[in-house]
GUMARZA-910628 format. One record per residue (C-alpha): z, x, y; chain; residue number from 0. Coordinates in nm, 4 decimals. Each point is the difference from the previous one (the first is absolute). Layout:
BEGIN
<r><Z>Z</Z><X>X</X><Y>Y</Y><mol>A</mol><seq>NUM</seq></r>
...
//
This chain:
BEGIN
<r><Z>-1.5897</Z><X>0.2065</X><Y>1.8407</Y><mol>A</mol><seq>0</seq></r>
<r><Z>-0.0101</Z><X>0.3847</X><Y>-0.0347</Y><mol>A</mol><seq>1</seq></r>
<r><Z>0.3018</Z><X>0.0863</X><Y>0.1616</Y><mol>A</mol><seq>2</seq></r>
<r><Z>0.2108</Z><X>-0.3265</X><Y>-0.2167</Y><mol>A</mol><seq>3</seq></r>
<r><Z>-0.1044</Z><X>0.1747</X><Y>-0.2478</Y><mol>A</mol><seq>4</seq></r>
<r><Z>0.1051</Z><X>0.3347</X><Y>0.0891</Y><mol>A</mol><seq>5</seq></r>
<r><Z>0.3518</Z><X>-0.1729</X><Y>0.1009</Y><mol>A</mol><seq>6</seq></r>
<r><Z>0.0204</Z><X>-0.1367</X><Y>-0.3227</Y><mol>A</mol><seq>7</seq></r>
<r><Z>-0.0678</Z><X>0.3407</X><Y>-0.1686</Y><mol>A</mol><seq>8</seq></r>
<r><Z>0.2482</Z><X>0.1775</X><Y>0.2089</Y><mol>A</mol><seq>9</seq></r>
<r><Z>0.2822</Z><X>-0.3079</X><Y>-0.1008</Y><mol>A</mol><seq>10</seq></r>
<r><Z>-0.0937</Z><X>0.0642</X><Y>-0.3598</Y><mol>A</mol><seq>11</seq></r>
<r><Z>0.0649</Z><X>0.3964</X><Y>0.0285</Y><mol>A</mol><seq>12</seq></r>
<r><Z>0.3012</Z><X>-0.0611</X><Y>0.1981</Y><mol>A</mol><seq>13</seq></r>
<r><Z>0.1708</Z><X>-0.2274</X><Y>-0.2870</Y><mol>A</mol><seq>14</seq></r>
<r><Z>-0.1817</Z><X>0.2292</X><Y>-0.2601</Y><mol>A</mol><seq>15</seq></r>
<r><Z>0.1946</Z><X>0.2418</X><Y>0.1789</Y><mol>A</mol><seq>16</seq></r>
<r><Z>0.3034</Z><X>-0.1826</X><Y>-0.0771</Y><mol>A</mol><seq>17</seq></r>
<r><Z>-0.0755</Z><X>-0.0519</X><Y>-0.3485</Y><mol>A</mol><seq>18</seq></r>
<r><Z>-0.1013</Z><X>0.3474</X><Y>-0.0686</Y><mol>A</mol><seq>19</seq></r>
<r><Z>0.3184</Z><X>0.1467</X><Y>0.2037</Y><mol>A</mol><seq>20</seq></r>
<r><Z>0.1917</Z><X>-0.2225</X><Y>-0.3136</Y><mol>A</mol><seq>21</seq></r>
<r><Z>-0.1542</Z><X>0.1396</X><Y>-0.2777</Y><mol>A</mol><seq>22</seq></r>
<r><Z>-0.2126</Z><X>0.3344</X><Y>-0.0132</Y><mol>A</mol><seq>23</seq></r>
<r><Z>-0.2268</Z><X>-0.1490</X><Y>-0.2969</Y><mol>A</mol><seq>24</seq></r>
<r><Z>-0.0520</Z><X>-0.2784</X><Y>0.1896</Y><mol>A</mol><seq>25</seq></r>
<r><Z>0.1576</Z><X>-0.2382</X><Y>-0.2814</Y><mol>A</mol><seq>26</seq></r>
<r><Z>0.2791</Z><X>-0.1962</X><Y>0.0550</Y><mol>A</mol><seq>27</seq></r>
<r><Z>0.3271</Z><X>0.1687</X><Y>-0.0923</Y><mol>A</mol><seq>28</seq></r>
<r><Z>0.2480</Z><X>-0.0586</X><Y>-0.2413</Y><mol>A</mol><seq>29</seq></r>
<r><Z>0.2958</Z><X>-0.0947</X><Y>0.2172</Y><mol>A</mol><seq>30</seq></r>
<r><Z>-0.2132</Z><X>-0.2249</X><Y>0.2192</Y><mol>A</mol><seq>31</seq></r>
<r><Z>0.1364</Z><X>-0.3639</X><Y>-0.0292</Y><mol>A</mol><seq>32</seq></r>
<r><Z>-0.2987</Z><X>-0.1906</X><Y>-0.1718</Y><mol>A</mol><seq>33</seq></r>
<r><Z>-0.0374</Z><X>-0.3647</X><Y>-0.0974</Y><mol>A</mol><seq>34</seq></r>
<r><Z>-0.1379</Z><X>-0.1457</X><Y>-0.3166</Y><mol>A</mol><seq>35</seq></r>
<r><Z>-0.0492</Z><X>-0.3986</X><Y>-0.0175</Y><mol>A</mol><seq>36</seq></r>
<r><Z>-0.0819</Z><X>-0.2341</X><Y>-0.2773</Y><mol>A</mol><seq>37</seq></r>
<r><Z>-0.2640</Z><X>0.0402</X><Y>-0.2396</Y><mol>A</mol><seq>38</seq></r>
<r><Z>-0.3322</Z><X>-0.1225</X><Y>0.0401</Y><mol>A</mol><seq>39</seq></r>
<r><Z>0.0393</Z><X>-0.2893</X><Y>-0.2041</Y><mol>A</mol><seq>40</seq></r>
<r><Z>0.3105</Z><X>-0.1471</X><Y>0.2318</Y><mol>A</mol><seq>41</seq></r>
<r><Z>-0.0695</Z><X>-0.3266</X><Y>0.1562</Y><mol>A</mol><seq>42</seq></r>
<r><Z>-0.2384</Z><X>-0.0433</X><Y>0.2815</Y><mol>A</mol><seq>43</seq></r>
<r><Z>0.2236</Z><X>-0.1052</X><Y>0.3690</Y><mol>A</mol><seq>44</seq></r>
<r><Z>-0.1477</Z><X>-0.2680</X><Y>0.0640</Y><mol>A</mol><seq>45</seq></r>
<r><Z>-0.1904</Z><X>-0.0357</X><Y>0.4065</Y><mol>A</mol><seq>46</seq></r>
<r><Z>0.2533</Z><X>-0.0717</X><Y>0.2889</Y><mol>A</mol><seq>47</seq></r>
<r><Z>-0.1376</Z><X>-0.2129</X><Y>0.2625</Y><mol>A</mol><seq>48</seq></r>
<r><Z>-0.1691</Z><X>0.1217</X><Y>0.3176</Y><mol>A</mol><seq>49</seq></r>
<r><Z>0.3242</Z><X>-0.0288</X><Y>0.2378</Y><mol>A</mol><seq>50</seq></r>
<r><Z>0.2045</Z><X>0.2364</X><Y>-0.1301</Y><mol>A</mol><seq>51</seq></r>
<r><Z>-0.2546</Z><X>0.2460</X><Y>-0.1369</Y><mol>A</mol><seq>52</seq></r>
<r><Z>0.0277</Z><X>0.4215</X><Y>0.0428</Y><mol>A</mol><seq>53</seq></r>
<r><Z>-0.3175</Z><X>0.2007</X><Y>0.1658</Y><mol>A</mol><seq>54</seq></r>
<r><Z>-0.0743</Z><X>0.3114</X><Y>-0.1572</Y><mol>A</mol><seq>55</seq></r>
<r><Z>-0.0546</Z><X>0.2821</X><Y>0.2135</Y><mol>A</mol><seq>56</seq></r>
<r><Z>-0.2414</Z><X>0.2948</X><Y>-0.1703</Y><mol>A</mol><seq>57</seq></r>
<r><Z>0.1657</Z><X>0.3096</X><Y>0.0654</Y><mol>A</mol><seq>58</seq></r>
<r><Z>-0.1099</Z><X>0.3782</X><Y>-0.1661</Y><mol>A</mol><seq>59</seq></r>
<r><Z>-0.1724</Z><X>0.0734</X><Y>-0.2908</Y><mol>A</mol><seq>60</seq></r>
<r><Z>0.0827</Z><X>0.3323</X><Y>-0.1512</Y><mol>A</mol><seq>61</seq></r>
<r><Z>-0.1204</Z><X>0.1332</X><Y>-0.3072</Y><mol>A</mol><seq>62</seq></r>
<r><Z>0.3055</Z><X>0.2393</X><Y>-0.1583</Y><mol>A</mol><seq>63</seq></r>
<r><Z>-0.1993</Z><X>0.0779</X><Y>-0.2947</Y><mol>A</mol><seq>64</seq></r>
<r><Z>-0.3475</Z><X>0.0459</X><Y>-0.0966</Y><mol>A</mol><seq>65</seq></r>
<r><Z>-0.1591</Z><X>0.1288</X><Y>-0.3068</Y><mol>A</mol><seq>66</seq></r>
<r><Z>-0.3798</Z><X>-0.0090</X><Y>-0.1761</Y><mol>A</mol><seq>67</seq></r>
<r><Z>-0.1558</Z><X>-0.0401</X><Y>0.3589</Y><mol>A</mol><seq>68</seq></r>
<r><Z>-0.1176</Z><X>0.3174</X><Y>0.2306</Y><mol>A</mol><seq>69</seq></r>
<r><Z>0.2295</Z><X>0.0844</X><Y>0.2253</Y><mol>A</mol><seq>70</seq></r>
<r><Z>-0.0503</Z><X>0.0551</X><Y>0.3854</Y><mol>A</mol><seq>71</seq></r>
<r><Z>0.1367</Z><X>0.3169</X><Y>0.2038</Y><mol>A</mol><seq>72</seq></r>
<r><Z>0.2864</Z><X>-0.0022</X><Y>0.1989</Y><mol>A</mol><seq>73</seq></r>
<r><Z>0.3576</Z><X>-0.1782</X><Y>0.0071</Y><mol>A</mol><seq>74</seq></r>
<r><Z>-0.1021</Z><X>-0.3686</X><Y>-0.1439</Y><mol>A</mol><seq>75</seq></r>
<r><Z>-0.2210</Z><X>0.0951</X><Y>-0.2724</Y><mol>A</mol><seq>76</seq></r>
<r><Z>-0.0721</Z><X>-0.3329</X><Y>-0.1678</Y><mol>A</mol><seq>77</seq></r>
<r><Z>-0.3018</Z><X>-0.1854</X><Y>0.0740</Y><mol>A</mol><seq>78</seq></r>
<r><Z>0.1158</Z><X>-0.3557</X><Y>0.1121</Y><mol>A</mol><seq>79</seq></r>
<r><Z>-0.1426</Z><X>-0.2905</X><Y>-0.2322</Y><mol>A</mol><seq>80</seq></r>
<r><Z>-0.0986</Z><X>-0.2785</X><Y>0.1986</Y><mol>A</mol><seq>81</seq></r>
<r><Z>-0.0778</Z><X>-0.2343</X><Y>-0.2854</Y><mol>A</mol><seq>82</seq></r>
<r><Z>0.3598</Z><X>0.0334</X><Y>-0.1256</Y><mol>A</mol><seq>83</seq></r>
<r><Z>0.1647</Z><X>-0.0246</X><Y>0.3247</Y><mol>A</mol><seq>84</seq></r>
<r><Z>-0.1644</Z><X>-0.3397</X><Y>0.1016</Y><mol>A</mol><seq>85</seq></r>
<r><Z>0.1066</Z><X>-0.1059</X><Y>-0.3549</Y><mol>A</mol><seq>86</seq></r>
<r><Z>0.3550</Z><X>0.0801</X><Y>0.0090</Y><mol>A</mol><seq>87</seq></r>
<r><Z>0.0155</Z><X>-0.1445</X><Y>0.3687</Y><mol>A</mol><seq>88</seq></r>
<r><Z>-0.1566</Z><X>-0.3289</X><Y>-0.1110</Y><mol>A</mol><seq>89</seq></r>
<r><Z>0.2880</Z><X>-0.0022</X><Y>-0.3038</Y><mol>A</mol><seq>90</seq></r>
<r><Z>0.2724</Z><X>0.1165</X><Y>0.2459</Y><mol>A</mol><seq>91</seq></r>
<r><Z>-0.1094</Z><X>-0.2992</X><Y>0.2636</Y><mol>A</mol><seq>92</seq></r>
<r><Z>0.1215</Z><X>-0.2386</X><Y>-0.3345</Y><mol>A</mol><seq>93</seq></r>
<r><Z>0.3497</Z><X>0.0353</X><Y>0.1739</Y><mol>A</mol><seq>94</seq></r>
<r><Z>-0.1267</Z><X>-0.2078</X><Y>0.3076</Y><mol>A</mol><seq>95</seq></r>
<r><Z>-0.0361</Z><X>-0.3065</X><Y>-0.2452</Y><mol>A</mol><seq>96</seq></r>
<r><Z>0.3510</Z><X>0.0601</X><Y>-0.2156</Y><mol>A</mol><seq>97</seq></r>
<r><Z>0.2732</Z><X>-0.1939</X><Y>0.0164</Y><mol>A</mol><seq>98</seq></r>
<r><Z>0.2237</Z><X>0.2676</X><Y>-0.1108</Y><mol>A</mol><seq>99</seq></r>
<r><Z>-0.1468</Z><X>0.2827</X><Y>0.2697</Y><mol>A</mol><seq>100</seq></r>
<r><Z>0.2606</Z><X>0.1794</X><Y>0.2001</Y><mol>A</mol><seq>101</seq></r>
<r><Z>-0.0437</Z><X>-0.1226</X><Y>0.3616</Y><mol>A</mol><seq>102</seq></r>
<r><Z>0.0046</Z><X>0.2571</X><Y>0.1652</Y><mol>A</mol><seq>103</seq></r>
<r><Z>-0.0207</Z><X>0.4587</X><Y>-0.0330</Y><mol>A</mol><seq>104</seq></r>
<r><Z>-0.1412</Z><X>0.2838</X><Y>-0.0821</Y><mol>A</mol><seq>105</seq></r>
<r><Z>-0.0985</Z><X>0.1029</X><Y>-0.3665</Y><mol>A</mol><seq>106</seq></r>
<r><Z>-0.1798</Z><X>0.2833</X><Y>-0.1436</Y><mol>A</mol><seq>107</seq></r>
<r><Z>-0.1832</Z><X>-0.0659</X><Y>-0.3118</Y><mol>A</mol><seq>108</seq></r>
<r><Z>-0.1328</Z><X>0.2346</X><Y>-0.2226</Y><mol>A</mol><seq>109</seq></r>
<r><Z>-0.2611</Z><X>-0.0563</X><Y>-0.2879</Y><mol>A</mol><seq>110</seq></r>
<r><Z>-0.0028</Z><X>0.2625</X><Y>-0.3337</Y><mol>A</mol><seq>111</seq></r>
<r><Z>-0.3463</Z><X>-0.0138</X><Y>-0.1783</Y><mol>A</mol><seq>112</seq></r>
<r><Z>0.0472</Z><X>0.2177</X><Y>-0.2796</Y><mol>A</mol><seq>113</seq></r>
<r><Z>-0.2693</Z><X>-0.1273</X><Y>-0.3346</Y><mol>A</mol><seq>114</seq></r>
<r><Z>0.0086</Z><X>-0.1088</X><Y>-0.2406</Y><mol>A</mol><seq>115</seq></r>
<r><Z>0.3941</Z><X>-0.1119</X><Y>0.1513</Y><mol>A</mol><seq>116</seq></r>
<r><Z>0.0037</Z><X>-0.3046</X><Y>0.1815</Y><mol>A</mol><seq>117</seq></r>
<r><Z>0.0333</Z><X>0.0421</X><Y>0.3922</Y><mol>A</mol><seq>118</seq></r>
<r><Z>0.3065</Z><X>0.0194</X><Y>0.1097</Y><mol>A</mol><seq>119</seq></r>
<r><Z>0.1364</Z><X>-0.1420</X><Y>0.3398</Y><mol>A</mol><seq>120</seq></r>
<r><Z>0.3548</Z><X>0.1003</X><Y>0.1618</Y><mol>A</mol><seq>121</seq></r>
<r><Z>0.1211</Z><X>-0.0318</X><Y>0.3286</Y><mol>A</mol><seq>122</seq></r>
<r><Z>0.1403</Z><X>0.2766</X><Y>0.1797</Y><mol>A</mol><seq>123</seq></r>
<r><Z>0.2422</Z><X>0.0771</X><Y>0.2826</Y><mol>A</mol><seq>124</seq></r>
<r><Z>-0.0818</Z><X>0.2953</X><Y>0.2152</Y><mol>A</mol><seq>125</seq></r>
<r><Z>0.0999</Z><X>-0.1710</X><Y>0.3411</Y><mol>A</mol><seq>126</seq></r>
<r><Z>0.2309</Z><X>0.0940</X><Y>0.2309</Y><mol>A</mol><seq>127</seq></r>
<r><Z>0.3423</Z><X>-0.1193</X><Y>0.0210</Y><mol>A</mol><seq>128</seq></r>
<r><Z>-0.1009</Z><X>-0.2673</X><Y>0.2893</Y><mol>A</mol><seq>129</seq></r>
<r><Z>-0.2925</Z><X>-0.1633</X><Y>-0.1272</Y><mol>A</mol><seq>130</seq></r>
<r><Z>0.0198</Z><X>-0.3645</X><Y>-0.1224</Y><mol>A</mol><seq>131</seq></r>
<r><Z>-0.0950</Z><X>0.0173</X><Y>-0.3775</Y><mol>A</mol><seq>132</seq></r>
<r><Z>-0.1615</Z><X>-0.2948</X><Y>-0.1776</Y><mol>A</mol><seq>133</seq></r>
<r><Z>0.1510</Z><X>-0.0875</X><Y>-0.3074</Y><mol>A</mol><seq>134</seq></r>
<r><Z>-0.2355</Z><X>0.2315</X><Y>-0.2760</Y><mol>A</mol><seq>135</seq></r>
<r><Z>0.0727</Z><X>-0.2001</X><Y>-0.3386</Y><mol>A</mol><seq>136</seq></r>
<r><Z>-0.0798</Z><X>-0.3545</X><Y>0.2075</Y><mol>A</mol><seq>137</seq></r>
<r><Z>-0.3738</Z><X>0.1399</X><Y>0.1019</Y><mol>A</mol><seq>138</seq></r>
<r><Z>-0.0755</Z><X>0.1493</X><Y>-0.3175</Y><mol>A</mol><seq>139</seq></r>
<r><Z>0.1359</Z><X>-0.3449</X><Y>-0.1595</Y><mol>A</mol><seq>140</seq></r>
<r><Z>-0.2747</Z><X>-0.1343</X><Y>0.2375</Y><mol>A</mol><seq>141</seq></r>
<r><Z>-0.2903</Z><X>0.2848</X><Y>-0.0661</Y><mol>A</mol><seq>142</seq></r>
<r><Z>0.0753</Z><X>0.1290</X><Y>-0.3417</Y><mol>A</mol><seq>143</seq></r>
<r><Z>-0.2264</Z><X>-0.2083</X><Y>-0.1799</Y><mol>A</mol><seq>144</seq></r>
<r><Z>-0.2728</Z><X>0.0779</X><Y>0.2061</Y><mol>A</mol><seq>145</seq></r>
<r><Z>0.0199</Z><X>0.3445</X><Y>0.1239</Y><mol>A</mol><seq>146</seq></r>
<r><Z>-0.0052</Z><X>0.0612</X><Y>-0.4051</Y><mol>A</mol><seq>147</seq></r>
<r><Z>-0.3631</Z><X>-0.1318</X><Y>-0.0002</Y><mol>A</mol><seq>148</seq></r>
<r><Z>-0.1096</Z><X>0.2785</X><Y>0.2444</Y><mol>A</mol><seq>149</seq></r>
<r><Z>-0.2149</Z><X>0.3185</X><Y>-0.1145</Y><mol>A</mol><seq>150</seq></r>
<r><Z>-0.1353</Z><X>0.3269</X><Y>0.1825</Y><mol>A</mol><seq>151</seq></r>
<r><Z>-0.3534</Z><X>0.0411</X><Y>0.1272</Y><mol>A</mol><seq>152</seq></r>
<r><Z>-0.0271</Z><X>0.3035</X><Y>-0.0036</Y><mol>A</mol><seq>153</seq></r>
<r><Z>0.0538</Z><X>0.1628</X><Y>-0.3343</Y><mol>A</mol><seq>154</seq></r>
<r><Z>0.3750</Z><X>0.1273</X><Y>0.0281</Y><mol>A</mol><seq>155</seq></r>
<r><Z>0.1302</Z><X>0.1251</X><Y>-0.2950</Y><mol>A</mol><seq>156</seq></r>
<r><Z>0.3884</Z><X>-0.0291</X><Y>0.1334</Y><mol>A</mol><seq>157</seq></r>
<r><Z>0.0382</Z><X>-0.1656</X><Y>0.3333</Y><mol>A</mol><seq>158</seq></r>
<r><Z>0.3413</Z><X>-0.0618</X><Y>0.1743</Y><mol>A</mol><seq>159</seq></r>
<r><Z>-0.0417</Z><X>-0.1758</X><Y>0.3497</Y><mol>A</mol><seq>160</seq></r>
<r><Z>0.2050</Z><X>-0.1633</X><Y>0.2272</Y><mol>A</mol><seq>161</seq></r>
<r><Z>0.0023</Z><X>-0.2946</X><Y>0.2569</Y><mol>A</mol><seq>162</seq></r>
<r><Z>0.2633</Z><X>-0.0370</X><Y>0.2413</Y><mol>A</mol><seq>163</seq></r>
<r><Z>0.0130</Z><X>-0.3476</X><Y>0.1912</Y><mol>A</mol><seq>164</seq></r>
<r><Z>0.1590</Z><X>-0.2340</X><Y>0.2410</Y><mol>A</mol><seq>165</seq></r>
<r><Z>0.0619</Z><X>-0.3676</X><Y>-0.1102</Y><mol>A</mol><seq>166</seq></r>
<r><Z>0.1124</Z><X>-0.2150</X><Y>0.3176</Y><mol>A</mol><seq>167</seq></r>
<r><Z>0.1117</Z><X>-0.3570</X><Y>-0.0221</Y><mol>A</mol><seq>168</seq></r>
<r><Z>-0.2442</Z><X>-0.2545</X><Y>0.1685</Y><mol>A</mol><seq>169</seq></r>
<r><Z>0.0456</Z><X>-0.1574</X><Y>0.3166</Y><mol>A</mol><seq>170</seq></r>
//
């Protein structure tokens, strides 16, 4: 178990890497392509049915912001939040039961807590040029609602974290 989780470290520093290698401050840029979706309040999809379903596929977690928390020496700074991630990957597995899911890429989606504002949630694209993307305002269509329900753990005063994942149509 030691060394998955040293693999899964080292993946999250390479694609932190990636991120950082973007934007020096670690926030998402101006001139990176970002997508908003409907409000909150836009109807529910309603459930597909089990044979033509999409599998989500966790990918990294990588926190591009953190303040109000102490931070940690060296190049990822940020103390990782488990409660939060578990909750945001519960409301990103939503897409596996949405009619309106894309069936199948990559996404990268990135959650703004900033009180007393309400969280914000954007996809962004920050993938090469031959990666399969999934289609960012049909999973937030499918997520929105509940990845707005979501709050730190840990006491963050300004948080800005991403999750990158695979969706893959089912066989």
């Amino acid at each position: 178990a030691r060394d998955d989780d040293a693999r899964d470290d080292d993946a999250r520093d390479d694609d932190a890497r990636d991120d950082d290698a973007r934007d020096d401050d670690g926030a998402a840029s101006a001139d990176e392509p970002s997508r908003d979706a409907a409000p909150i309040d836009a109807p529910t999809p309603t459930p597909r049915s089990p044979s033509s379903r999409v599998i989500l596929r966790e990918g990294r977690v990588a926190y591009l912001r953190c303040e109000g928390v102490p931070q940690r020496p060296g190049p990822f700074p940020c103390p990782r939040d488990p409660g939060l991630e578990e909750a945001v990957w519960s409301a990103l597995r939503g897409v596996e039961r949405c009619d309106d899911a894309p069936r199948s890429g990559q996404a990268d989606v990135v959650l703004s807590v900033d009180p007393p504002e309400p969280i914000a949630v954007r996809t962004r694209d920050t993938f090469r040029a031959d990666v399969e993307r999934a289609d960012g305002d049909a999973l937030l269509r499918c997520t929105r609602e509940a990845l707005a329900q979501v709050r730190p753990t840990l006491g963050f005063r300004r948080l800005m974290v991403s999750f990158r994942l695979t969706l893959e149509g089912a066989r």
